[in-house]
C-alpha positions in Angstrom: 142.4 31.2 138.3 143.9 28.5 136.2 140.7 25.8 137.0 138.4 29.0 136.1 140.2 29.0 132.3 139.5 25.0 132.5 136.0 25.3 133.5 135.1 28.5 130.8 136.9 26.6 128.4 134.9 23.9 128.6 132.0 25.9 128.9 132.8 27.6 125.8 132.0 24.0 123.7 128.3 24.4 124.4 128.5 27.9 122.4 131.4 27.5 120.1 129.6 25.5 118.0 126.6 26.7 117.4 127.8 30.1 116.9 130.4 28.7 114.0 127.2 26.4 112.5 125.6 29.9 111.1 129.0 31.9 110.7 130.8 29.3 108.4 128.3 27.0 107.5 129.9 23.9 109.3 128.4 21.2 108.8 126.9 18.3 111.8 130.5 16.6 111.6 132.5 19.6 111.7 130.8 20.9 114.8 131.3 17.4 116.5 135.0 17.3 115.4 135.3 20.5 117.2 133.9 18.9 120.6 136.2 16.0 119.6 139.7 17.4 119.3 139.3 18.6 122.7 138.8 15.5 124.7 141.1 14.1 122.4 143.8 16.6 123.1 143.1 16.0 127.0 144.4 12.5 126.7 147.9 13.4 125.3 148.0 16.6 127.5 147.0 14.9 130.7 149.3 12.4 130.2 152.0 14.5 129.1 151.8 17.3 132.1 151.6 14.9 134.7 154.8 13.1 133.4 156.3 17.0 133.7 155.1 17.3 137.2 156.5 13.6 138.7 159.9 14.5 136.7 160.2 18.6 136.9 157.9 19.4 139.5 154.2 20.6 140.8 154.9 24.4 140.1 156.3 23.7 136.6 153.5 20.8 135.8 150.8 23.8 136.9 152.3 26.7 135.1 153.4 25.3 131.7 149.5 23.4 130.7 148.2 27.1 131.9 150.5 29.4 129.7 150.1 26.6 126.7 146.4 27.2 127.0 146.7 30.9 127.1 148.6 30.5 123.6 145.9 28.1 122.0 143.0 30.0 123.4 144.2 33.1 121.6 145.3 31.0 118.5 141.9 29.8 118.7 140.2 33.2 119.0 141.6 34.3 115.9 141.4 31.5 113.7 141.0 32.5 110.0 139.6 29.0 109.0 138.2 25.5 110.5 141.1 24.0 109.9 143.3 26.0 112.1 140.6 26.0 114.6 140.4 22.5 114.9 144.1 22.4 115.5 144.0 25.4 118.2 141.0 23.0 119.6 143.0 20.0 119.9 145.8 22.5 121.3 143.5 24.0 124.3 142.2 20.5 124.7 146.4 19.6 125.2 146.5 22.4 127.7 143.3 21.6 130.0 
């Protein structure tokens, strides 16, 4: 369940974007900084839940990423502006 959240949350790049191009007029930039603050939240988050994993355990190193992207996914869903969804972004991008 937890690598089907990764994969549709991934997938959901390829239609994110395009869908927030008409809806609030983002501009070429913004809709690559969205892309962006993913991958770039992936490097801290990788590194950071496999640190929790060699120190606290597999079960806690598994759980934690997937209940932190749970949160930014639905901080995410119901961002009011670009800015808070950029930082949701980088936030799911923590948790994957």
């Amino acid at each position: 369940l937890a690598w089907a959240s990764d994969a549709l949350e991934m997938m959901l790049l390829s239609f994110l974007s395009p869908a927030l191009r008409c809806v609030w007029a983002l501009s070429p930039e913004q809709e690559a900084a969205l892309t962006q603050v993913v991958f770039v939240g992936m490097m801290g988050g990788a590194t950071l839940w496999g640190w929790l994993a060699d120190i606290k355990g597999r079960r806690l190193g598994f759980l934690a990423p997937g209940l932190f992207l749970c949160v930014a996914g639905l901080g995410s869903a119901l961002a009011p502006n670009f800015t808070i969804l950029l930082v949701c972004r980088a936030a799911v991008g923590f948790g994957l």
